[in-house]
Each structure stands twice: as structure tokens, then as C-alpha cells.
C-alpha positions as CSV (number, residue, x, y, z in Angstrom):
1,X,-61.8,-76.1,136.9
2,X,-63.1,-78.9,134.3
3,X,-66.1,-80.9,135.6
4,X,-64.9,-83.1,138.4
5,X,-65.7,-86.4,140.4
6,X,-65.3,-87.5,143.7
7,X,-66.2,-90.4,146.2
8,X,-67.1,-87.3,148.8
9,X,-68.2,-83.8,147.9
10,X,-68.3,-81.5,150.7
11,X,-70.0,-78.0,150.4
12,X,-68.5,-76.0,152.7
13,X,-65.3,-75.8,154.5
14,X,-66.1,-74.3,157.5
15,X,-65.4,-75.7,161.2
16,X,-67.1,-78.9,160.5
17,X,-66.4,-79.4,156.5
18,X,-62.9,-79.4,157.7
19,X,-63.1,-82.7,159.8
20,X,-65.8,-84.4,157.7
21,X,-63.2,-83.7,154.6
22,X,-60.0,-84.6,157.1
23,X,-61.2,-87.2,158.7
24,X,-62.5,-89.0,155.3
25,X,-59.7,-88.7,153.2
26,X,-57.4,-90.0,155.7
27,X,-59.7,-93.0,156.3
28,X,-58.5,-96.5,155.6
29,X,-60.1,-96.8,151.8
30,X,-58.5,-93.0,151.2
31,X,-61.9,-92.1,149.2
32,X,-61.0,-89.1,147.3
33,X,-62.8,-85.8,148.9
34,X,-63.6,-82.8,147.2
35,X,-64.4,-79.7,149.7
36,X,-65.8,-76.3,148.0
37,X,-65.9,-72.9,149.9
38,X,-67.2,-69.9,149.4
39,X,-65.0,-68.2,150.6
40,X,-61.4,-67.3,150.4
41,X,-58.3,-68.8,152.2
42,X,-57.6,-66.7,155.2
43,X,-54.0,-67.9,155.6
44,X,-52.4,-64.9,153.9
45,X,-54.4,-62.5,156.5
46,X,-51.9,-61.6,159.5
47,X,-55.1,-61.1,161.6
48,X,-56.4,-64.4,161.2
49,X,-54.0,-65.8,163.1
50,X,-54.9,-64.2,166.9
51,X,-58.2,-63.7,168.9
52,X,-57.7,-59.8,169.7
53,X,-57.0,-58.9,165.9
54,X,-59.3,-61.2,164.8
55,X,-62.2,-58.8,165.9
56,X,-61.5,-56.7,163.3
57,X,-62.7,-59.3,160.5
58,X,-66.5,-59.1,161.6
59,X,-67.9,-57.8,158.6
60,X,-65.0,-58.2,156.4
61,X,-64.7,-60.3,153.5
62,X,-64.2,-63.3,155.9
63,X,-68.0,-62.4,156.9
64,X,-71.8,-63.1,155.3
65,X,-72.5,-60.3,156.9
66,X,-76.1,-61.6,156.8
67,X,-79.2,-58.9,157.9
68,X,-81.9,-59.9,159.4
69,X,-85.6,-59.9,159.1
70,X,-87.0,-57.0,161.4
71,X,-87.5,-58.8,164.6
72,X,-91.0,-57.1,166.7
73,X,-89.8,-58.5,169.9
74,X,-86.1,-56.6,169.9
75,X,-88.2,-53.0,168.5
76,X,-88.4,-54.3,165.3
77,X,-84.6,-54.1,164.8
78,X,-82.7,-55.5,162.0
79,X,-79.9,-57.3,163.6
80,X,-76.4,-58.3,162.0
81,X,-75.6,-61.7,162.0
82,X,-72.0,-62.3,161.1
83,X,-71.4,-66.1,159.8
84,X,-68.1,-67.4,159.0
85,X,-67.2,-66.8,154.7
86,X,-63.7,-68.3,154.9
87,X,-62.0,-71.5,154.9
88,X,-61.9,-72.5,158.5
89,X,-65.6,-70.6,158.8
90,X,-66.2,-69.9,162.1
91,X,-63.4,-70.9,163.6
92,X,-61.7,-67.5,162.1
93,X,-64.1,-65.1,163.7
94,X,-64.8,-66.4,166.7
95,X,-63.4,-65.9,170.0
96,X,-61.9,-68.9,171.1
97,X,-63.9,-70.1,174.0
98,X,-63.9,-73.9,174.7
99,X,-67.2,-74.5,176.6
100,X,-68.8,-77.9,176.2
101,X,-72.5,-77.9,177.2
102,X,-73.9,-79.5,179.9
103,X,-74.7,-83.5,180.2
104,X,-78.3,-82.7,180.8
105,X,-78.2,-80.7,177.4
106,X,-76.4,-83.7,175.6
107,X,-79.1,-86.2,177.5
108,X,-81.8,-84.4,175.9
109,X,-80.7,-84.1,172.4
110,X,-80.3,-88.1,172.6
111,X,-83.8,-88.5,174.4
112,X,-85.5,-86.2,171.5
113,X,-84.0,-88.2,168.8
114,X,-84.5,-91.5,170.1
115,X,-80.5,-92.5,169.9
116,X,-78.6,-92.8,172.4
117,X,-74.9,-92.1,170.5
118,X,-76.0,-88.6,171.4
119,X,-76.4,-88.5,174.8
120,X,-73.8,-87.2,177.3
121,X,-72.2,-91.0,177.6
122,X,-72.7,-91.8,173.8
123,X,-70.9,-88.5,172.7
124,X,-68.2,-88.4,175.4
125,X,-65.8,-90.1,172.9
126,X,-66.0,-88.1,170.5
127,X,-65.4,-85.1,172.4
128,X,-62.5,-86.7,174.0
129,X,-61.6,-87.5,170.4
130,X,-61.2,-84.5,169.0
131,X,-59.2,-82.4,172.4
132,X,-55.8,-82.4,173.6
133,X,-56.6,-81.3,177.6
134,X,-53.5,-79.7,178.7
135,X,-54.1,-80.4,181.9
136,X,-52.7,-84.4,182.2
137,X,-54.1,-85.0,185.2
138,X,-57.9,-84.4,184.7
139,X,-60.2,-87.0,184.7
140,X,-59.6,-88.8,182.0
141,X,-63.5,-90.6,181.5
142,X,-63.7,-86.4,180.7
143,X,-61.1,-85.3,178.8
144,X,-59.1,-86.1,176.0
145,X,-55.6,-86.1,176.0
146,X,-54.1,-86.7,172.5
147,X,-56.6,-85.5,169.7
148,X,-55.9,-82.2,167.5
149,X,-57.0,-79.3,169.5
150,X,-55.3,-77.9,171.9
151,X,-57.5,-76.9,174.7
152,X,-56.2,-74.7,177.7
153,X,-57.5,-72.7,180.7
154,X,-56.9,-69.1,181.0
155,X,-54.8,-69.4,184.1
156,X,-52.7,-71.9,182.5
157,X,-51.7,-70.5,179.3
158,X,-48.6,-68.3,178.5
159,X,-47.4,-70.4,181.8
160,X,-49.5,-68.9,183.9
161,X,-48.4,-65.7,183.1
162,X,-52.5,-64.3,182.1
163,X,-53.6,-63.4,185.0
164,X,-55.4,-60.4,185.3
165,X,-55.9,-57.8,188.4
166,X,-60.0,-58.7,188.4
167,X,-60.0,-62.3,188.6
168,X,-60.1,-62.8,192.6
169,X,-62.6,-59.9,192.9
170,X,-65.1,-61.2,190.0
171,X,-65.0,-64.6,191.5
172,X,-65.4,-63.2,195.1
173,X,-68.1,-61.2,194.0
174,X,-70.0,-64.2,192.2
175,X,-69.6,-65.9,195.6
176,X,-71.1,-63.7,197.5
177,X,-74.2,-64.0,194.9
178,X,-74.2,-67.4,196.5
179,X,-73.2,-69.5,192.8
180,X,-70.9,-71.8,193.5
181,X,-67.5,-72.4,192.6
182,X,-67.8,-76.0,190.1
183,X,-63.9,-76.0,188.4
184,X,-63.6,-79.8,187.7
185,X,-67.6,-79.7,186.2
186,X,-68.1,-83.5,187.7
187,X,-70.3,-85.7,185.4
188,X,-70.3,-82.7,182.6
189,X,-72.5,-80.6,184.8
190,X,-71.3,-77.2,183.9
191,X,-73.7,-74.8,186.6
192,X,-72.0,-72.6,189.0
193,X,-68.6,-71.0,188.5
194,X,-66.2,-72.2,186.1
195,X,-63.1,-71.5,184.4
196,X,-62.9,-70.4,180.6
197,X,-61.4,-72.6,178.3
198,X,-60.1,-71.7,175.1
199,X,-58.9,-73.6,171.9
200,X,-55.9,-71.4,171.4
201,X,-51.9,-72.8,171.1
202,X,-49.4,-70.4,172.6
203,X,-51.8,-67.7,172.4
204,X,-52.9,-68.1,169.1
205,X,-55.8,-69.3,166.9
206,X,-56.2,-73.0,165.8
207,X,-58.7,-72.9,162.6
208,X,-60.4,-76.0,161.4
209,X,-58.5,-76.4,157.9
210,X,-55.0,-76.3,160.3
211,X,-55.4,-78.3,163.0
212,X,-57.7,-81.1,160.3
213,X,-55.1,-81.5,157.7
214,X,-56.6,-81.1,154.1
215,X,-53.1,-82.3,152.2
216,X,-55.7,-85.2,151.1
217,X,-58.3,-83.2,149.8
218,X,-59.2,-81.5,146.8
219,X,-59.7,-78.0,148.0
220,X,-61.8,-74.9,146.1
221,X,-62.2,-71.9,147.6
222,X,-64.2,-68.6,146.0
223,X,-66.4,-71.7,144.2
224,X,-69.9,-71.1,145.2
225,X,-73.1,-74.3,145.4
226,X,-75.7,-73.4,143.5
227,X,-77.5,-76.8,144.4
228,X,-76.9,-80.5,144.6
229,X,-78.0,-82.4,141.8
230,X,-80.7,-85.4,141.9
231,X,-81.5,-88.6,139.9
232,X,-84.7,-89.3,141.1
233,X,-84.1,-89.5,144.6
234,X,-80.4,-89.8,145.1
235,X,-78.0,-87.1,144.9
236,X,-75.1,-87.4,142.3
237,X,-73.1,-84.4,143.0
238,X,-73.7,-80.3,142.6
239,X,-74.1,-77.7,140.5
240,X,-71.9,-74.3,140.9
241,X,-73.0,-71.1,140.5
242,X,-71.3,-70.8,137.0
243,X,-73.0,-73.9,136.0
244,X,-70.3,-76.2,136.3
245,X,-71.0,-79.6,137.5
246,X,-69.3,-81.8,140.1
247,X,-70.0,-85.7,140.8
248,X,-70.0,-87.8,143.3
249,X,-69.9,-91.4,143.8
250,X,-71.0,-91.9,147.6
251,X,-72.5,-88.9,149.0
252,X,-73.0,-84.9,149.1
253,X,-72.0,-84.0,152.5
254,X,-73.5,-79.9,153.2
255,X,-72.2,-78.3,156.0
256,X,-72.7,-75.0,154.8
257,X,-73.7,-73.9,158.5
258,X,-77.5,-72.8,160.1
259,X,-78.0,-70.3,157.6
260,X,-77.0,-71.3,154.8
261,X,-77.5,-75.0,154.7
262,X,-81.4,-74.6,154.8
263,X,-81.1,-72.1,151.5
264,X,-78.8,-74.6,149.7
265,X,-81.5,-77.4,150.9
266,X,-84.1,-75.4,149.1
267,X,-82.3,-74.0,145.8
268,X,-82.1,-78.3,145.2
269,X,-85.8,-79.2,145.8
270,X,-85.2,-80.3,149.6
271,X,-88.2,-78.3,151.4
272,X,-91.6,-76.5,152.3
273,X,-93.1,-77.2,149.1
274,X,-95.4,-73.7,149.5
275,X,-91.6,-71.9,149.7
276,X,-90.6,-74.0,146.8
277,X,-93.2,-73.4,144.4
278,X,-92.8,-69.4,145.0
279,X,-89.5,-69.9,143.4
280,X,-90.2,-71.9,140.8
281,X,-88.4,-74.7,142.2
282,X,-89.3,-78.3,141.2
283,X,-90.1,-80.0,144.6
284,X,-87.5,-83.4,145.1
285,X,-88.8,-84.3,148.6
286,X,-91.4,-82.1,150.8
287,X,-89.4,-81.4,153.8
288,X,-91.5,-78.7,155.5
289,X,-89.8,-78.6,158.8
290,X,-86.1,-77.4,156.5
291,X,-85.5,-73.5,157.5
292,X,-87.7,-74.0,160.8
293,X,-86.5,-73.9,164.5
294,X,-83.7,-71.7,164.5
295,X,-82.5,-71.2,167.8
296,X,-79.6,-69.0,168.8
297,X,-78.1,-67.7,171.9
298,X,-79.3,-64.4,172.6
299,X,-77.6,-61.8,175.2
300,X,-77.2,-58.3,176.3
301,X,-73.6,-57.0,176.5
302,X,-73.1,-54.5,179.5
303,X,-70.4,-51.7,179.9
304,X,-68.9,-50.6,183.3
305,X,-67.0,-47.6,184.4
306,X,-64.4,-48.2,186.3
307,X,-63.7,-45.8,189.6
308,X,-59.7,-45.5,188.8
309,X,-59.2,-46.5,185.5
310,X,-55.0,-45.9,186.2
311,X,-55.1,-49.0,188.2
312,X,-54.7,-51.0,185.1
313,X,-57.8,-53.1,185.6
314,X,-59.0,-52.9,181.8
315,X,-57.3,-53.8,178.4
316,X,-56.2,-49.8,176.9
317,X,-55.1,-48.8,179.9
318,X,-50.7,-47.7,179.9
319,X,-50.1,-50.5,182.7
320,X,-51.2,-53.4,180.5
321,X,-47.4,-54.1,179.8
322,X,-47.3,-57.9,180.1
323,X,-47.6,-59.1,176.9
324,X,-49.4,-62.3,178.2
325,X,-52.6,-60.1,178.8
326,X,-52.8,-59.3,174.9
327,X,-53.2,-63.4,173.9
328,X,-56.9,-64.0,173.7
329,X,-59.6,-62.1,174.5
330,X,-58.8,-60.7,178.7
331,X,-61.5,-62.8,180.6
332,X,-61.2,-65.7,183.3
333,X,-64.5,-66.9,184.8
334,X,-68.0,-68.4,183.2
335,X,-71.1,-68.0,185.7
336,X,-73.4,-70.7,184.2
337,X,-77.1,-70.8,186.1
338,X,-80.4,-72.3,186.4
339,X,-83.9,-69.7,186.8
340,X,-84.7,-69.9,190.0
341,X,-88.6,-70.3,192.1
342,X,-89.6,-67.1,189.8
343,X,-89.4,-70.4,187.1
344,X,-92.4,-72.6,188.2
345,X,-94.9,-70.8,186.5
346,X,-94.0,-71.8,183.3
347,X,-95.3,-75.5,184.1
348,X,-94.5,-76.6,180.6
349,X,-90.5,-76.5,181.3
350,X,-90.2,-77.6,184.5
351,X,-87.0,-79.9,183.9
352,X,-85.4,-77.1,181.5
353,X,-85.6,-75.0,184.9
354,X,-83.1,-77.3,186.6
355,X,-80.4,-76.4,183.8
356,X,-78.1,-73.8,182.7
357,X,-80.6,-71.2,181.6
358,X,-78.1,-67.9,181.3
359,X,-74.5,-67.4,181.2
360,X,-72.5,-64.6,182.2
361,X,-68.7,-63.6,181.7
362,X,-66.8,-60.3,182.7
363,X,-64.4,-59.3,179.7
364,X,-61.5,-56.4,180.7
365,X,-62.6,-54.6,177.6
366,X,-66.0,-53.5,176.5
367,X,-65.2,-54.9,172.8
368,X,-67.8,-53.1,169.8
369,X,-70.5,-52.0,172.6
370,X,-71.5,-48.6,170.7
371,X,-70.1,-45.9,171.8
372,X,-67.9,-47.0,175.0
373,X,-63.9,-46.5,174.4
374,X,-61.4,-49.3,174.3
375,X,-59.0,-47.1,176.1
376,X,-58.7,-48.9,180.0
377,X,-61.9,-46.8,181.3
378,X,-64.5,-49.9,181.1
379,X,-65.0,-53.4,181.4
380,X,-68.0,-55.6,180.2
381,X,-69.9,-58.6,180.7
382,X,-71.7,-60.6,178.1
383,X,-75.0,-61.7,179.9
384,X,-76.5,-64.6,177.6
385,X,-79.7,-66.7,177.4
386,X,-78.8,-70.1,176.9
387,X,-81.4,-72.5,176.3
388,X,-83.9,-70.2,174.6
389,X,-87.5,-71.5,173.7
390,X,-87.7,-68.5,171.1
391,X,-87.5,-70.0,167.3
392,X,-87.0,-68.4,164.0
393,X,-87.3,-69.2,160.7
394,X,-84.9,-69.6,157.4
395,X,-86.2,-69.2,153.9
396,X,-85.3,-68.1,150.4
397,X,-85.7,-65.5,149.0
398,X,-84.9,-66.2,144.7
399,X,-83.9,-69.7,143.0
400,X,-80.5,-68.0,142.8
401,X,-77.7,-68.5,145.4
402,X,-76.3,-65.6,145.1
403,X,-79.2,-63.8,147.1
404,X,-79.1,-63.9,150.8
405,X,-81.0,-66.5,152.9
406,X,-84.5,-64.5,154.3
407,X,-83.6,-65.0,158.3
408,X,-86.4,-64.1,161.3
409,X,-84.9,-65.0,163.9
410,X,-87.5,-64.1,166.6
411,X,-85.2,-63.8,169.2
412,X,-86.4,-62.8,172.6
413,X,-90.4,-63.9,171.9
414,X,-91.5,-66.0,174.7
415,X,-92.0,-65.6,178.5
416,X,-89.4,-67.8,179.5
417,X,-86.6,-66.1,177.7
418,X,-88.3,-63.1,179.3
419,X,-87.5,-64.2,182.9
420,X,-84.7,-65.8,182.3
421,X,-82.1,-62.7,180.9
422,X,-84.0,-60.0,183.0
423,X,-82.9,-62.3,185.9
424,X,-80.0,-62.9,184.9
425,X,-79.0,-59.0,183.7
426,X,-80.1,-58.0,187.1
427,X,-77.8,-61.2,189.0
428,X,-74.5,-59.6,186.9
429,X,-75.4,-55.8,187.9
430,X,-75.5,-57.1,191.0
431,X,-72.4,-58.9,190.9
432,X,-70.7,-55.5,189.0
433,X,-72.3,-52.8,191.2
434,X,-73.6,-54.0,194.5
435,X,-71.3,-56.7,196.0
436,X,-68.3,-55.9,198.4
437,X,-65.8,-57.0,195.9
438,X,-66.4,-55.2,192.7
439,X,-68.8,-51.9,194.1
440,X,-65.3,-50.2,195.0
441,X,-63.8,-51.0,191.8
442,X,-66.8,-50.3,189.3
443,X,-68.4,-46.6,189.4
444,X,-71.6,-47.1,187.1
445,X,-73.0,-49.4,184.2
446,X,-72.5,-47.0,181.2
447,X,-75.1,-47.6,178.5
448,X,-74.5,-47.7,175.1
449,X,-74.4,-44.5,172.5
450,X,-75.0,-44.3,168.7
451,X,-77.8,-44.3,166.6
452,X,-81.1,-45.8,167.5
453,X,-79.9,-45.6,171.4
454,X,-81.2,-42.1,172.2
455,X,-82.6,-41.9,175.5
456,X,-81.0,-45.1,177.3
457,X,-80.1,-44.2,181.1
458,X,-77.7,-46.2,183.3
459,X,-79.1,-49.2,184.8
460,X,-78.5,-50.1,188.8
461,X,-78.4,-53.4,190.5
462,X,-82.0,-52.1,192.1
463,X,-83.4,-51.4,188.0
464,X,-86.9,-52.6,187.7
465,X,-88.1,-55.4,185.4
466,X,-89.0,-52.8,182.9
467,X,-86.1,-51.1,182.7
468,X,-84.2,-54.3,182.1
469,X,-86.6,-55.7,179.6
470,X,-86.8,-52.3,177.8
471,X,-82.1,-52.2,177.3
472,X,-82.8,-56.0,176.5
473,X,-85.1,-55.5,173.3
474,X,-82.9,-51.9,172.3
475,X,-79.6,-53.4,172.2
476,X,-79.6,-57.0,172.9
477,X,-78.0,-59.7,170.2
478,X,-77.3,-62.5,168.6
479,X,-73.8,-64.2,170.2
480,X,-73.7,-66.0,166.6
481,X,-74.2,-69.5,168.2
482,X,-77.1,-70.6,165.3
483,X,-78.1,-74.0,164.9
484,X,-81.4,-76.2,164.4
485,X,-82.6,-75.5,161.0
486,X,-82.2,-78.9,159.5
487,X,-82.8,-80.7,162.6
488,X,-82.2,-84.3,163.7
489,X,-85.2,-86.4,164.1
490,X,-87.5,-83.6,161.1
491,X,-84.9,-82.9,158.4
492,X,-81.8,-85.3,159.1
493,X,-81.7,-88.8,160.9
494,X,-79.5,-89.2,163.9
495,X,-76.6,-90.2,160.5
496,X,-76.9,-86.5,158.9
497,X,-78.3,-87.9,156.5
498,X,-81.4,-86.1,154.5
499,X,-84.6,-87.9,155.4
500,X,-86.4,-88.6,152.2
501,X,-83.6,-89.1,149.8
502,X,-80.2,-91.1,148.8
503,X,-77.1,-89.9,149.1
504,X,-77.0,-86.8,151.1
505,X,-76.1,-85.7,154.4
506,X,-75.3,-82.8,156.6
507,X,-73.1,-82.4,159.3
508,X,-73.2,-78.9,160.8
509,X,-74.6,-76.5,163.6
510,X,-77.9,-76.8,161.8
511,X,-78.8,-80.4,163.0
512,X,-78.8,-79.4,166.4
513,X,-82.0,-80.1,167.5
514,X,-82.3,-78.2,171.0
515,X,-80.3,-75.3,172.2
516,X,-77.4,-76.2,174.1
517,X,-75.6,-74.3,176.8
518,X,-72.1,-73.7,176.2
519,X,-70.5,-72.2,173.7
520,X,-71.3,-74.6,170.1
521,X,-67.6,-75.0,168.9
522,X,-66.9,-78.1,171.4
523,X,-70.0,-79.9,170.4
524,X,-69.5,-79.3,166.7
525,X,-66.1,-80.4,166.2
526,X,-66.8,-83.7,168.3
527,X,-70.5,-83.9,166.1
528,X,-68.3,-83.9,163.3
529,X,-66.3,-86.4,164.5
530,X,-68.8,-88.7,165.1
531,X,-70.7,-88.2,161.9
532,X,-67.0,-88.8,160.1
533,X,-66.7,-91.9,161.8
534,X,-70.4,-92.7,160.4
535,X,-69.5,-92.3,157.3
536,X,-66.3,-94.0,156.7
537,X,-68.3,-97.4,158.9
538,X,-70.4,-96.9,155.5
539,X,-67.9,-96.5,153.1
């Protein structure tokens, strides 16, 4: 590669540098667009292609395979964070749920930022925009019906066919909890029972660079950023690693993703001028808020044994003939819930009460919980805190990019988060051990084995608060939902683009400003719609 110009440069081509760079080279003008990734083209990988294979990429070379600071409120544990290295980023690795978050959520991003384009009404287009609903008959003020992503329920897909022998008695057991069922989610309120939704096309996975065309866009992959590049106060294009240069004629667009945006912010003079100056990095706009509020979802993944494994209730087990139940990961329902009167004496949150605080699913396999078999003996749930009020921190470590982004996450840290998953760990042993529906089915919560786990005992539906915290901070995790470390309203403006400088803008996961409940792909793919549409209005 010579040194190159472009209208558009975008650094990264992950989930969202695939619509930016889609969406802007098929605009009216037809700017040319220039997208640079890290890492390699997954196409040639058989295993990128499905959900259930795709769990064996975490930490491969489609992974950062980024290590954490030691985190004091998790017993000082270094935690794995696994980031999308790949064209198509996260939308390789992850595991195909569709779960937008809740209109409240959306309402508050808006409120925060003082725009209204990103409230629930002012982003509802653009998350019609970018889903094909496969349900034709849905409200249509809610869903879309002819944009690029597929979007299907479990019950629905492989015509119906995916049903598996736990569905009625989780959802009867969730019932008699008291949560109530909310299929339709009227208004975009997402609490109570709902049904998964996953981006997935006749079983298999849609990545970002397939389903957003690139035939219009100059793509390099293995090409790292080492910066973008600054005359005066506008950006004119980025540096490689190698040295090589790259122009631009409108605008720098980073979407390099929570962790590494932040760094590549940093390595080009874009930050806390006190972390710049370590470096030796000349300072091109003190931005002290880039790196801070890193919020993530964290959670606690549970395994149960199951009473008669031979009844074929778990994925691994010699019944599991239908080759429906192998498409996607083997789950159904989403319990999404609010803290309840335990709540009011945090004063400070009292409307953050009313939401989705925690989230839990049953999976019918216990998928990379340490030491459990994958053999039709255990099921699972993930139990996640949604919107945490823990925040970490991203920082640099060198002037090179070629050294990991330093990453304290924090996770787990405050009182609220406290309540909130210890409630909701003990609501889903409850729902797995002590209801009418799944106590004859499920023997025992078996806890996890392996090193660092020594000593952990099986936790009962009647566990104390100690207990519960104590399997929290041993073995809870990250659920790789990152975001907030360039966020709207300190780093970016409700555009993307950088405050304090010309030409620059970022359109990823790392401009959230709040924690959303849901899972983040819905929300980023329409975010990245909207910002598209942004720019081209500009162009």
C-alpha cells in the first residue's frame, strides 16, 4: 500500500465501521471510503459462520484477548476481556442475541445529552432502519420490516422447529416468581418476561461486513492506526503503525470500539493531558474525561444439575437429534427486572429503581463455566447486572500502539450493583431450585472448579447474602457489553464528533453515555445508522 487519500477514513471495521463505511459510500455523492482493520478477514474461517462454533474463536486470533487491571472488588482478579479483532468485530464472537434496551434507557441517554434524536421516539427510526422483523404483523411504529438484518425469535426460526423440552417449565417457573409475561414489549418497555431475539438467517450468523455491503469501499485488513494526524486542530488523515500515511478530505471516523478508541484517542494528542505527558505525547486538545466511565454489563453465570440427564433436557445429551436445536445458542426466554423496596435506600437513584436493573436467561448448556461438562448433565443461566453505576477507567500504557490499552474496569464497586445481582442471583436460584416447575427437573446448582475456585460450595435458593456476594466477586464477569469511554455530551457531541477539534468523529459502543439494558448490538447498529445519516446530511 502507497500512501493513500480518501473523502472518509474509517479506523476500524468492526460492527459499526461496517455501516458508517456502507452506508457512506453508497450515499448519493459516492465519497470514496477507506476502512482499515486490524484484524483479519474471517470469511475463510468455517466457524465464523454459526453461533455454537463460533464459541470456539474467544481468544483466537479473531480476539484482543485484552487483560485486565486487577480489580479489588472481584478479589483482585484479573479478568479476560475478549473484544472483537476481525472484520465484522463483534459481530463474529458474539452470540447473536437481538435485545433492544428499554425506552426509559433510550429516554435518558437523550435527557443526559440534551438532544432529543436520542431518545426512545428520536431513535426509533433508526432502529426500524436497520431490522428486517420477521414477524409481518408486529406493530409496525416498533419494528422494521425491510432493512438488512434479519431479526427472528427463537420459537420462529428453523419454522418453528427450535423448541426445546425446558421452555414451558422455565417460563412457568418465572411465573410463579410473580414476573410477568411482556411478549409484544408495548412502548419499548422491555421488564418482565420476554422472548429472545436473535440476528441470525436460517440459523446462521449475519456479520456486519455481510449484511453492509463494502463492494464500495476500500478495505485493509491486518493494517494497524497508530494515530490520526492533526493540522492545528483539524484532522487530515492517520498514521499506520509502519509509518505510512493515509489522507483524508472530510473526516477520520474511529470506531475502533470502548477499548480501543480511547487508546487511539490518546496515541493522537486527544486526552488527560497528565496521561499524555507520561508518554511523551504532544497534547492536541485536553480532553480529560477520554478513557473515563467505562461501564459494562457485569454477571454471574450459574451451572445446574439436572435430576435425569437421559431426558434430553440439555445440549450433549444422545437425544438432542433434531438438528434445529444445534442453530444458535439453545435458550428461549429473557427475564428482565427492576430492584425491588430493598432499593429505596439508595435515595440518589430512585428513577433508575423503576427500570430493568438485572437480566436473567436459562441456556441448555453450561457453555465455558470452569469445570462443568458440556455433555447433557447441566444447564445454566447468565444472571446480569444491567444498568451498573460501577465505572472504570481506560488508559495507555506507551506512545506505541502496539501495547495493550491499561483497562480497570472496577466492576462490581458500588452498593447498588451490590443489591441488585445478589437479588437477582438469589430470584434465578429460586426460579432453578425452588419453584414447582423446575425443582423436579434440576438436582443442585453445581459451582464452578479450576484454579483460583477452591473452596466454593453449592449455593441454595435459601443462600445468604454473603454467600451470594462472596461466588459473585470469585467468579463473576464481564458479558463484553463495554461502552462509555468517549462519551456523548464530555468527549463527543450528540454528531460523534470529537469536541475540541475539526474533522473527527467516532461512532461506536464508546459514546454511549449510560448503561443500557439489553444486549448493545441493537442499539449500535441503529447508532450507526443514525450517525451515517449525519454525516452524509454534512457531506
Amino acid at each position: 500500500m502507497v500512501d493513500l487519500a480518501a473523502d472518509y477514513v474509517v479506523v476500524g471495521g468492526g460492527l459499526t465501521g461496517c455501516v458508517i463505511a456502507s452506508r457512506l459510500s453508497r450515499s448519493e455523492k459516492k465519497p470514496k471510503v477507506i476502512l482499515i482493520e486490524a484484524g483479519s478477514d474471517p470469511s475463510s474461517n468455517p466457524a465464523a459462520a454459526g453461533f455454537l462454533s463460533g464459541l470456539s474463536l474467544q481468544g483466537g486470533e479473531f480476539d484482543y484477548v485484552y487483560q485486565s487491571e486487577p480489580v479489588a472488588s472481584t478479589a483482585n482478579r484479573v479478568h479476560t476481556l475478549n473484544s472483537g479483532k476481525a472484520l465484522g468485530g463483534g459481530s463474529i464472537l458474539n452470540y447473536g442475541g437481538w435485545l433492544r434496551a428499554d425506552a426509559a434507557d433510550y429516554d435518558e441517554w437523550g435527557e443526559v445529552i440534551g438532544d432529543r434524536r436520542w431518545t426512545y421516539e428520536g431513535f426509533k427510526p433508526w432502529l426500524r432502519k436497520s431490522e428486517c422483523f420477521y414477524d409481518s404483523g408486529a406493530d409496525p411504529d416498533q419494528h422494521g420490516f425491510d432493512g438488512p438484518m434479519h431479526v427472528i425469535s427463537t420459537s420462529a426460526s428453523e419454522s418453528g422447529e427450535r423448541k426445546y423440552l425446558l421452555r414451558e417449565p422455565v417460563r412457568k417457573s418465572w411465573a410463579e416468581l410473580g414476573i410477568p409475561p411482556n411478549l409484544p414489549k408495548k412502548n419499548g418497555t422491555i421488564t418482565g418476561l420476554t422472548e429472545m431475539y436473535e440476528n441470525s438467517r436460517d440459523g446462521m450468523r449475519q456479520p456486519s461486513f455481510k449484511v453492509y455491503p463494502l463492494d464500495n469501499v476500500q478495505v485493509f485488513t491486518n493494517t494497524m492506526v497508530h494515530r490520526v494526524v492533526f493540522s492545528g486542530k483539524t484532522a487530515t488523515g492517520v498514521e499506520l503503525a509502519d509509518g505510512r500515511k493515509i489522507t483524508t478530505r472530510k473526516e477520520v471516523i474511529v470506531c475502533a470500539g470502548a477499548y480501543r478508541t480511547p487508546q487511539l484517542l490518546m496515541l493522537s494528542g486527544i486526552g488527560p493531558s497528565a496521561a499524555l505527558a507520561e508518554q511523551g505525547i504532544p497534547v492536541v486538545h485536553e480532553s480529560p474525561q477520554v478513557g473515563q466511565n467505562l461501564h459494562d454489563h457485569f454477571v454471574i453465570y450459574l451451572a445446574f444439575r439436572l435430576r435425569d440427564p437421559s431426558l434430553g433436557y440439555a445440549l450433549g445429551s444422545p437425544s438432542w437429534q433434531n438438528p434445529a436445536l444445534f442453530k444458535s445458542l439453545p435458550w428461549d426466554w429473557v427475564v428482565t427486572e427492576p430492584l425491588p423496596d430493598i432499593a429505596r435506600k439508595h435515595d440518589s437513584e430512585t428513577e433508575k429503581q423503576k427500570r430493568g436493573l438485572w437480566e436473567a436467561i436459562t441456556v441448555y448448556v453450561p457453555p465455558g463455566i470452569p469445570g462443568i461438562p458440556m455433555d447433557g448433565t447441566h444447564i445454566a443461566t447468565s444472571t446480569m447486572l444491567l444498568c451498573s453505576t460501577s465505572r472504570g477507567q481506560v488508559s495507555i500504557r506507551s506512545s506505541t500502539p502496539d501495547d495493550p490499552p491499561r483497562i480497570q474496569p472496577n466492576y462490581f464497586s458500588t452498593p447498588l450493583d451490590r443489591d441488585v445481582l445478589i437479588h437477582a442471583t438469589r430470584q434465578t436460584l429460586k426460579a432453578m431450585l425452588a419453584t414447582s416447575h423446575m425443582k423436579p427437573i434440576v438436582e443442585s446448582e453445581a459451582p464452578p472448579s479450576g484454579e483460583g475456585l477452591d473452596g466454593l460450595t453449592a449455593l441454595t435458593a435459601d443462600a445468604s447474602d454473603e454467600e451470594i456476594e462472596e461466588r459473585i466477586r470469585r467468579t463473576g464477569t464481564q458479558h463484553h457489553h463495554s461502552g462509555g469511554t468517549a462519551a456523548m455530551g464530555k468527549v463527543v457531541d450528540a454528531e460523534g464528533k470529537v469536541l475540541g477539534v475539526k474533522g473527527l468523529r467516532v461512532a461506536d459502543a464508546s459514546i454511549i453515555p449510560i448503561p443500557l439494558s439489553g444486549h448493545p448490538q441493537a442499539t449500535l447498529y441503529a447508532m450507526a445508522e443514525q450517525i451515517a445519516s449525519m454525516t452524509i446530511k454534512e457531506a
